[in-house]
C-alpha positions as CSV (number, residue, x, y, z in Angstrom):
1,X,150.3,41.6,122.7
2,X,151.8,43.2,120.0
3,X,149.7,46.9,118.9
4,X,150.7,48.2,116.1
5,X,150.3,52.4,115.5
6,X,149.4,54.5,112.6
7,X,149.2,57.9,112.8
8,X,151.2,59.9,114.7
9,X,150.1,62.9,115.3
10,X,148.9,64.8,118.2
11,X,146.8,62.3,119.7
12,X,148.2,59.4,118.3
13,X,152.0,59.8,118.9
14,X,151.4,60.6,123.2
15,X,148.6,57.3,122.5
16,X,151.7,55.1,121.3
17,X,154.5,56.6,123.6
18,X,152.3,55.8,126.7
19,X,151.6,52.0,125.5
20,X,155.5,51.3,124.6
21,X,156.3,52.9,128.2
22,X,154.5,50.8,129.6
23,X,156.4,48.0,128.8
24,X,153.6,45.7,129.3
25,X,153.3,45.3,125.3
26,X,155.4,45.1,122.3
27,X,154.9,48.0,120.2
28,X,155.5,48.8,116.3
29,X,154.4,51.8,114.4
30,X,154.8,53.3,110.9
31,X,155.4,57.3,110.6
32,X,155.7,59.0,107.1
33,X,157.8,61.9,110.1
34,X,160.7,60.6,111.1
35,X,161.3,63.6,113.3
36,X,158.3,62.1,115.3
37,X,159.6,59.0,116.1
38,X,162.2,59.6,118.5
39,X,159.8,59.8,121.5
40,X,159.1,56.1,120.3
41,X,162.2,54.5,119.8
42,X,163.4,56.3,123.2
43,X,160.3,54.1,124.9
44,X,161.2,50.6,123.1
45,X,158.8,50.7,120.2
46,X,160.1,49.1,116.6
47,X,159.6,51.0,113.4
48,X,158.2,49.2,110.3
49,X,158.8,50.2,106.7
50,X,154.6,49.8,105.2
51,X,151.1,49.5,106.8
52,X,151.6,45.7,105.7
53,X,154.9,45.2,107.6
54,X,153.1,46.7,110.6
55,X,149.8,44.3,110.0
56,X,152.4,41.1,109.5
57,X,154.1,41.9,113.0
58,X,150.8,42.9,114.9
59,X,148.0,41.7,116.6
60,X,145.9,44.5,117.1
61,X,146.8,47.7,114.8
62,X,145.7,51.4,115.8
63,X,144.3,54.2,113.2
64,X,145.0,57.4,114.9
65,X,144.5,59.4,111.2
66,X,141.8,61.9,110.9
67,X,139.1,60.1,108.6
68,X,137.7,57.8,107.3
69,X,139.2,57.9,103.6
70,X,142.4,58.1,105.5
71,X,142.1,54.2,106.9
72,X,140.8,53.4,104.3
73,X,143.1,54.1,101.9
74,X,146.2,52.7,104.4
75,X,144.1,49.0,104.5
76,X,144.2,48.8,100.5
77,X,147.2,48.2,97.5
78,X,150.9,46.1,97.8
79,X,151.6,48.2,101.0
80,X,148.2,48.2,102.9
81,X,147.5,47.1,105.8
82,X,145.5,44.1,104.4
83,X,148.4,42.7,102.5
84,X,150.3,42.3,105.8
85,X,147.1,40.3,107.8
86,X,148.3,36.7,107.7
87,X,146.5,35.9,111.3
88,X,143.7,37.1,113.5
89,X,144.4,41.0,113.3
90,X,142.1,43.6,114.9
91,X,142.2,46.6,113.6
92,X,141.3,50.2,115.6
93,X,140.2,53.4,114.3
94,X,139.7,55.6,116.3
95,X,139.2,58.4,114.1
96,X,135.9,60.4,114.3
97,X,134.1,58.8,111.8
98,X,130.1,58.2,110.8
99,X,128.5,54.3,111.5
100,X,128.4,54.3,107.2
101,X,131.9,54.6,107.2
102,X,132.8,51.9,109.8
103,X,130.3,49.7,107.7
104,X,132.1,50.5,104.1
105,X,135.3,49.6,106.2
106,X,134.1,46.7,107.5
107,X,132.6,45.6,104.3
108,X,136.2,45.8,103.2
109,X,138.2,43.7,106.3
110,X,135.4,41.2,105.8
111,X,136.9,38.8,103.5
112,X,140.6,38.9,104.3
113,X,141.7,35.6,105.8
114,X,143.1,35.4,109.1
115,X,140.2,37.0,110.4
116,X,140.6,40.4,110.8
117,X,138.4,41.9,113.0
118,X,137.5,46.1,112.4
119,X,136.6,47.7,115.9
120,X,135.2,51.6,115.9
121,X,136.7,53.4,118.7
122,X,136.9,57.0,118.7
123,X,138.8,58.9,121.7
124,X,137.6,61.5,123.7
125,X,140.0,64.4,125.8
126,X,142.0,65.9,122.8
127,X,145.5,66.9,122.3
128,X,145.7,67.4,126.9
129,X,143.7,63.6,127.5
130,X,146.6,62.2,124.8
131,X,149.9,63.6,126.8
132,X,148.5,62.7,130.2
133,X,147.3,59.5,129.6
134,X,143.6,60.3,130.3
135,X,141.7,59.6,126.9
136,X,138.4,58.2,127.0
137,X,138.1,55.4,124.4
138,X,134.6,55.1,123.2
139,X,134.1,51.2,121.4
């Protein structure tokens, strides 16, 4: 499979690092910190120019940003997620977000052709549960 990251922060840089280690999937990600992505390259994963170069190469793509707004406004314009979904894409926030937002997002995935398929899946065991590997994923 190839999973696709966006956000790389706390949670979301130890999330990726552990999937590219793993070796078991191909792994892309897009980071507006280049000084973050060393950790990434080091473990095999590819880095991708725009949300829609990332959504183009993927098969499943991971939100690891802190809202809402924040995914949604990565899915939208030239660069956006959406403009890169040519097949069957899922797409994975995992952001703490309310069941209106996850509908207003999936009102927008809805009619993009491929499908592409919006999954809410916030994670559970903070900044600790990210570095060890021990997140609970709640979908």
């Amino acid at each position: 499979m190839r999973i696709g990251f966006i956000g790389l922060g706390v949670m979301g840089l130890p999330m990726a690092r552990h999937v590219a280690a793993s070796g078991r999937h191909a792994v892309g990600y897009v980071s507006r910190h280049p000084d973050r992505e060393r950790p990434l390259a080091d473990a095999g994963a590819t880095a991708y120019a725009s949300p829609a170069q990332l959504a183009a190469s993927s098969d499943l793509v991971v939100f690891v940003v802190p809202t809402a707004g924040d995914v949604a406004g990565l899915l939208e314009g030239p660069d956006g997620v959406l403009a890169g979904a040519s097949g069957p894409l899922t797409l994975v926030v995992c952001s703490t977000t309310s069941p209106d937002d996850i509908r207003s997002l999936g009102k927008r995935v809805a009619d993009v052709p491929g499908p592409v398929t919006l999954v809410d899946a916030p994670v559970s065991g903070g900044a600790e549960g990210a570095e060890a590997g021990t997140l609970s994923i709640m979908v």
